[in-house]
N, C-alpha and C positions, 0 to 999 in steps of 0.2 A: 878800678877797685872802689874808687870814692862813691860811681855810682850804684854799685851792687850794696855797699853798706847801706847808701841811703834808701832803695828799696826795699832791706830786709827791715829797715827800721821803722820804713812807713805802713812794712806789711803787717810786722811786730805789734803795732799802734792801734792796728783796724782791730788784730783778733784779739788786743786787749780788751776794745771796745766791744766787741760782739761778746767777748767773756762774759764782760761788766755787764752788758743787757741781759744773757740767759742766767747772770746770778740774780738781779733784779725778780725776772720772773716767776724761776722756779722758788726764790724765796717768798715770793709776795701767795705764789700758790700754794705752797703747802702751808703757809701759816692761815691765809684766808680763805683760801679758795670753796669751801664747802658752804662758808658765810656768801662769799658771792653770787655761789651758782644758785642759793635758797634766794637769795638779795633781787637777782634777775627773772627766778621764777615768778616773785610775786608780782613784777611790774609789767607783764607781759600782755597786760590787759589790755590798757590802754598808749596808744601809739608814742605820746607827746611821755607821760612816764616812759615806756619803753625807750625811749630816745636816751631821755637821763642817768637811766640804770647801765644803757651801755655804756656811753660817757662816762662814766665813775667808774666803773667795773673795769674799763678800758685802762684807765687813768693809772691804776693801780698796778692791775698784769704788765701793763705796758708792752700789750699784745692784742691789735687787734683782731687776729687767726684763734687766739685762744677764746675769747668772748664768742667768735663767729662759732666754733665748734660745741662749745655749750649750748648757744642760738638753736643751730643746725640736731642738737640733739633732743631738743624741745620738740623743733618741730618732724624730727623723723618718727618720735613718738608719738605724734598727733596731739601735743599740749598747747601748742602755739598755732596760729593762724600763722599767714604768711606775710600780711601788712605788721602788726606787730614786732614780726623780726626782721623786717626789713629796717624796722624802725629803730633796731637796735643797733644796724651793722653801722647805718647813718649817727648817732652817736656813739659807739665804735672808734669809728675813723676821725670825730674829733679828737677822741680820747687821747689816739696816739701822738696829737700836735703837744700835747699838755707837757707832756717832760721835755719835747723839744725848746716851748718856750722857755721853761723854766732855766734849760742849758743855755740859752742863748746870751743869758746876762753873765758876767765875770764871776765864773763861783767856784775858780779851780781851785782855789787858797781854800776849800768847804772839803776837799779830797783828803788828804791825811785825815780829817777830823771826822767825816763821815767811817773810814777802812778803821782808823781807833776804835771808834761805838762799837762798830758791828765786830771787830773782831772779840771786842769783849763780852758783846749778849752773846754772841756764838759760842766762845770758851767757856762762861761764867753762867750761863743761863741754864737755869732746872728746869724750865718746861719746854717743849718741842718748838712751838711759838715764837718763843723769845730767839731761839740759835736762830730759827728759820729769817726772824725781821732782821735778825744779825748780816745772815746774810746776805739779805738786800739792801743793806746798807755798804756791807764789802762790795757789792756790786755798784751802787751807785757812784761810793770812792772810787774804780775803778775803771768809770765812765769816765768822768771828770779828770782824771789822770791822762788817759790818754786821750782826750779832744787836747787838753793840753799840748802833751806831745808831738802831735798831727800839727800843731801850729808851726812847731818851732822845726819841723821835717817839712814841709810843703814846700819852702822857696827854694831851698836846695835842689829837689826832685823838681820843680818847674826844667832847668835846664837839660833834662832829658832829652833827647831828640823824641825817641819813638812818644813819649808824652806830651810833646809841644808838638805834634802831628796830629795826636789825637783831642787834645784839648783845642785846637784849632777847628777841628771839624765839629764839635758840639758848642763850640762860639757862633759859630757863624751857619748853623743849621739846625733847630730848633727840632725838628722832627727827631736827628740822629739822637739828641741830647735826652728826648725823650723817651725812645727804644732805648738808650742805654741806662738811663734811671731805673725802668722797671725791669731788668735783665740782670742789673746788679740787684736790684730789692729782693728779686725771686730767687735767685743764688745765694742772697744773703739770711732768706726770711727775716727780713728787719726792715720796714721802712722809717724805723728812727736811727737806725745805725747808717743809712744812705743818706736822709736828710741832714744828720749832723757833720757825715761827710763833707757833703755840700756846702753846708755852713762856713765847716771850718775853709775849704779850697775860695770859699768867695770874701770870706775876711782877709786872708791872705794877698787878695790881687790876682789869684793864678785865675779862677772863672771872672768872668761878666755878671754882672744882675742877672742879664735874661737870658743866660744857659745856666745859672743857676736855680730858675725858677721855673727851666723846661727840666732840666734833671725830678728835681721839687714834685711833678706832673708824673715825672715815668714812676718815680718812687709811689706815687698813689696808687697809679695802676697797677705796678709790678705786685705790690701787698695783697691786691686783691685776686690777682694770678693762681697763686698758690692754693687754697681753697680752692677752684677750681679746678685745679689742674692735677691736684693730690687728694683734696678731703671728699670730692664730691664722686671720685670715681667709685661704679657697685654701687652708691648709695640712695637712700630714698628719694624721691621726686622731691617732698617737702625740704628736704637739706641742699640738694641741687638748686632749688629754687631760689634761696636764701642767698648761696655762694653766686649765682648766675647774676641775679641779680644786684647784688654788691657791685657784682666786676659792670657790668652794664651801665648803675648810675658811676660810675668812675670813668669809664671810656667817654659818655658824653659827654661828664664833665670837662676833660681835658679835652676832646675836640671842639668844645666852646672856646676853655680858656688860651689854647694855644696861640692861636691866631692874634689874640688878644694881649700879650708878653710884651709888645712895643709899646701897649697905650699905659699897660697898670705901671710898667716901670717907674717914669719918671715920676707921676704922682707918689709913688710908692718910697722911693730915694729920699723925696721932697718931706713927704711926713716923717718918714726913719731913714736918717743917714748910715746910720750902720749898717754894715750890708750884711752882718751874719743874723742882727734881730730883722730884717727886711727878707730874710729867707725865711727865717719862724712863720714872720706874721702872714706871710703871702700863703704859708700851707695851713696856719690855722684858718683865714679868710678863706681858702678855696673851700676845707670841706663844712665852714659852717655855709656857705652860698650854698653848695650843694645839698646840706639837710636841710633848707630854709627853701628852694626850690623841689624837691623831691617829694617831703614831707606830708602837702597836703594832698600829691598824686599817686599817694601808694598804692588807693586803693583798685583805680584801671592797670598800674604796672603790676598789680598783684594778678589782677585778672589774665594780662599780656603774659607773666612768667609760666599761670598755669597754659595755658595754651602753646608753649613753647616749650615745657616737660611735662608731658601729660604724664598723670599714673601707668605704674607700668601692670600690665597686662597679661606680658606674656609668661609661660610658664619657666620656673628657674631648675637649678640641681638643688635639690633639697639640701647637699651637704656640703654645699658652697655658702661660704658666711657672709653677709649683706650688713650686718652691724658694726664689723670691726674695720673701721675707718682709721688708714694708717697717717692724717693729720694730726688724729686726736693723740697719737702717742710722746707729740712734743705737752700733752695737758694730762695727767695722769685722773684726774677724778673724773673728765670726760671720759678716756681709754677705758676707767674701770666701770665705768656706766656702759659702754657701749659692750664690753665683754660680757656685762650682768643679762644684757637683753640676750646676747648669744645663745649664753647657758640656759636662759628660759626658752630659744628655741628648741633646744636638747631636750628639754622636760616637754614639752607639746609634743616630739615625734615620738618620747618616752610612753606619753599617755596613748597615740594611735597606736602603738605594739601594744600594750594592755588592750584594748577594744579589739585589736585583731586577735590575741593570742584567748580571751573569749569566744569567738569564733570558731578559732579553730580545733579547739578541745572538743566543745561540744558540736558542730556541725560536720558537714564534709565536704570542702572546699580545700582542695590542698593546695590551690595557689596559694590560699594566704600563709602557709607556711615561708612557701619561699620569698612572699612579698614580707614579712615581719624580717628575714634575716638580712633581706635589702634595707632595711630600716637601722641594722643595728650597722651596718657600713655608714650610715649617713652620721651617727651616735659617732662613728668611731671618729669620722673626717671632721666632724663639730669641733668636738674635746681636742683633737689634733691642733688645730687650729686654733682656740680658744689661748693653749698653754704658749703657741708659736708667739703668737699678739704678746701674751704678759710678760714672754721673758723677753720682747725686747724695747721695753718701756726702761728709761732712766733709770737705774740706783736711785741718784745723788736727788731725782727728782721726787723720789717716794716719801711718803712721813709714815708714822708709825700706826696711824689708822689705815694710809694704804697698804701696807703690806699685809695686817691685818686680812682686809679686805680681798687681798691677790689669795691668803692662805684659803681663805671661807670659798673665792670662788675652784680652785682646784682642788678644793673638797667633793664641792658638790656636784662639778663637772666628772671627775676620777670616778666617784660613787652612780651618778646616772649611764656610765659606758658601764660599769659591771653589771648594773640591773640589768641594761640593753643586753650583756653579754649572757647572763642567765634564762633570761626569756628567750633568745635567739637559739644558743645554744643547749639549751637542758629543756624548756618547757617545748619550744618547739619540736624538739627529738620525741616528746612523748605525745604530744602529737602526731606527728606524721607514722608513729609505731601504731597508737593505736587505728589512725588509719586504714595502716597498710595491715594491721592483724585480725582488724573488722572487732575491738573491740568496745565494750562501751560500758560508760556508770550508771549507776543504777540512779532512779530519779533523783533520791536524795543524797549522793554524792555529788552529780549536777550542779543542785542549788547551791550544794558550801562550797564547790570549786565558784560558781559564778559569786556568792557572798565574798567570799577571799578576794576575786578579783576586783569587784565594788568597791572593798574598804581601801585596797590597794590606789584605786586610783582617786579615790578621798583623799589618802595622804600625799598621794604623788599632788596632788593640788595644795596640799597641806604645806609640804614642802617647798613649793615653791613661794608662797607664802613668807613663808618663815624665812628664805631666802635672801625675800626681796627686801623686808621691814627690818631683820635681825631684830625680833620681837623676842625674848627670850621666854616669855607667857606662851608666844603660838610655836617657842623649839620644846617649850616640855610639855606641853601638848602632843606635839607628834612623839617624843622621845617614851611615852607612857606607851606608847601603839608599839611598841615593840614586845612589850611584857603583854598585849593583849590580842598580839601576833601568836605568842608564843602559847597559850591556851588555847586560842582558836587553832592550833594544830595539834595540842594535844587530845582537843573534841574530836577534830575529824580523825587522828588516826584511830581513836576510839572506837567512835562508831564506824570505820569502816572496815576493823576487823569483828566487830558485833556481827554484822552485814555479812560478812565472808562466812563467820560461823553458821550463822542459819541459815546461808547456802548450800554452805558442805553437808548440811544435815539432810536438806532434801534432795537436793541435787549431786550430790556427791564432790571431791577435791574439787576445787579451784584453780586450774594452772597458773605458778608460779609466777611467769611474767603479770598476767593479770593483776595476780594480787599485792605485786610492788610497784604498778604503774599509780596506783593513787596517794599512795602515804610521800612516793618521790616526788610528786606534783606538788604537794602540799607543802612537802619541806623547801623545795626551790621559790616558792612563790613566798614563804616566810624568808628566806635569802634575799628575794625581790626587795621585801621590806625593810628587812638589817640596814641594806645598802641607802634607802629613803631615810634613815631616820641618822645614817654614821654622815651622812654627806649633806643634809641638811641643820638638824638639832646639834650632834656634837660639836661643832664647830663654834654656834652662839653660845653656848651654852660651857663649854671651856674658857672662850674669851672673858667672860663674867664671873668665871668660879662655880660654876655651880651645876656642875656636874655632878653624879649621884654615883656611888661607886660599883653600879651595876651593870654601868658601860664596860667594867674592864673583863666584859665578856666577849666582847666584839661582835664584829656585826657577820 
């Protein structure tokens, strides 16, 4: 019985601990995070900057997965070269030593006083910012509580059997100690919540130095695992490379320093007797040796990585998503970046249906009818997909620009499947009618169908635009094109029963279908429009106030 208690209480102890690190995070993210991700953009230049920015950037999130997927998102955009961000995951992985040290010195008596602050900027705080730093201050109280507690649970749990079996086999076999470090990190996505494990199990007595410091090795490895194993799957060469590469300089490190466990000890012991700051210091020395060796060979390992993910080549499903990387939903202004890119590929197959459904109006190719309504399946599977991704990103992790930001994109995704759906299903029908009825416009119907379809995909480019910036200048710009939609179909119905008249005059009636196949076309393709400008413009353009009360027309 005594042992089940002290198990639940060691187990108790960890997921406080892992609590305390994801409040850490997600607080340090939403309060800074948009500051960082601009912070690391600019340093991306130069390699030894880039080094720093990660390292800081790092320091803060106290994630080096979260730094790697903003990296990874740089370069899947093609912003970043691949030495660069190599350069970054290398200061990265210092980063994540920085709170370890910090924890290493006696600062559990900082616990109530840190959970007091934060719970107060959290309660008492008017701007978003202030709850957010709140809460990473509850989180850090919360660290420091339970490394605490892990202390005073450790000796008891030593006399485990099945634990003194296995703490025996990572004593006395540096390898196991190793697979088992990086097995927990990857289970845990934390290699500061395994390292501080580590810590607290070798102050205690219960590890050795040097299975603490193979543990130490796997927890390097293990961190880099994950990206790989989850961020990089589906996705670009360039983010592959990024992730590939991390885990690479990590494996040789450790296959360096393994071996090596018997000689750093003692020296190690001899300069720091403490054996919980002798676990810190050995993992911040491993990976600054590693950026210090690595650093000036980026640029052949950069070469080595492309030639080991070359560009991919071959053809994909069009409406299979390639951007939404399910790492990045433990980082939500990454997730919502990589969604952003999604939705811009929805407007790219938006604009090949406008190019085809010109085609097909005027020409005689009736594949392309059925190839545009294959398009609007790919529209449907995007959008599908897109909504899949956002609803299953964190609440707790959101702030109130992101949700924001979640509304604008299910705006403008919602608004591009109906356009899809109008072109596929209404403009294509009159299509394939007039087709199959052999009928046809008259030259200067023609033109203002092909005019309508031009201006259409101005703003469909318009719109994306405005999307992408949330420029509220470039949404009432497009939001004006709907009042100038709405004239250019009052022109063409005009003249297109002008047209009909002085038909009928020489040529006598007109049958019926004929002469509703154009004013139809023309009303749908202003539809086309409504849809560009409700799912692009309204959305900026309400967030701000300044909407104009002739939206409450609808689109």
């Amino acid at each position: 019985m005594n042992t089940t208690l002290t198990l639940l209480d060691l187990c108790g102890a960890v997921a406080l601990l892992l609590w305390g690190i994801h409040m850490v995070q997600t607080g340090v993210q939403r309060a800074l995070g948009p500051h960082l991700r601009r912070l690391l953009g600019v340093a991306l230049g130069n390699r030894v900057k880039a080094l720093a920015a990660g390292l800081g950037v790092t320091a803060l999130l106290q994630s080096s997965t979260a730094t790697g997927l903003m990296v990874a998102s740089f370069a899947g955009a093609g912003l970043v070269a691949v030495v660069p961000a190599l350069a970054v995951m290398l200061g990265a992985n210092i980063g994540t030593t920085l709170i370890v040290q910090v924890l290493s010195f006696d600062v559990a008596r900082a616990a109530p006083v840190l959970v007091l602050v934060g719970v107060i900027l959290f309660r008492r705080g008017s701007e978003p910012r202030t709850r957010d730093l709140g809460r990473a201050a509850i989180g850090l109280g919360l660290m420091l509580m339970a490394l605490s507690r892990l202390v005073e649970v450790i000796t008891p749990y030593e006399d485990v059997p099945a634990l003194r079996v296995l703490l025996g086999a990572v004593a006395t076999d540096r390898l196991i100690a190793l697979v088992l470090g990086a097995v927990l990190t990857w289970a845990a996505h934390s290699s500061v919540a395994i390292v501080l494990l580590v810590m607290s199990f070798t102050q205690a007595g219960v590890l050795p130095l040097e299975a603490g410091m193979a543990l130490v090795l796997g927890a390097n490895l293990g961190s880099a695992l994950n990206p790989v194993l989850e961020g990089a799957r589906d996705g670009e060469a360039a983010g592959c490379r990024v992730a590939l590469g991390n885990l690479i300089t990590r494996a040789l490190g450790c296959a360096i320093a393994l071996p090596c466990l018997g000689l750093i000890g003692p020296p190690l012991v001899t300069w720091q007797p403490d054996l919980s700051r002798a676990v810190a210091d050995f993992h911040t020395a491993f990976n600054l040796v590693l950026a210090l060796l690595f650093l000036p060979l980026l640029d052949p390992f950069a070469a080595l990585l492309r030639r080991l993910v070359p560009e991919r080549i071959d053809a994909h499903d069009p409406g299979r998503p390639i951007h939404l990387d399910e790492a990045a939903l433990e980082t939500p202004p990454v997730a919502l970046g990589a969604a952003g890119r999604e939705a811009l590929r929805m407007a790219d197959v938006l604009a090949e249906m406008m190019g085809g459904a010109g085609e097909a109006l005027t020409g005689g190719d009736r594949a392309r009818v059925a190839q545009i309504r294959r398009m609007d399946d790919t529209l449907d599977r995007l959008n599908a997909a897109i909504k899949a991704y956002l609803v299953r990103l964190d609440p707790e992790a959101l702030s109130e620009n992101d949700e924001r930001r979640i509304a604008t994109l299910v705006a403008f995704t919602t608004n591009l499947e109906h356009a899809g759906d109008i072109l596929s299903r209404n403009v294509m029908t009159h299509a394939a009618k007039r087709l199959k009825r052999g009928l046809t416009f008259s030259a200067e119907g023609e033109a203002e169908v092909g005019a309508l379809l031009a201006r259409l995909a101005a703003n469909l480019s318009a719109a994306g635009a405005a999307f992408l910036t949330e420029d509220p200048r470039a949404a009432r710009r497009l939001a004006d094109e709907k009042a100038v939609f709405r004239d250019l179909e009052a022109r063409a119905t005009e003249g297109h029963f002008r047209r009909l008249r002085e038909a009928g005059a020489t040529a006598g009636p007109i049958p019926a279908e004929a002469a509703a196949l154009y004013p139809d076309l023309v009303r749908d393709l202003k539809r086309v429009n409504d849809h560009l400008v409700a799912g692009a413009a309204y959305p900026i353009l309400e967030s701000r106030g300044a909407l104009r009360p002739s939206r409450l027309e609808g689109p």
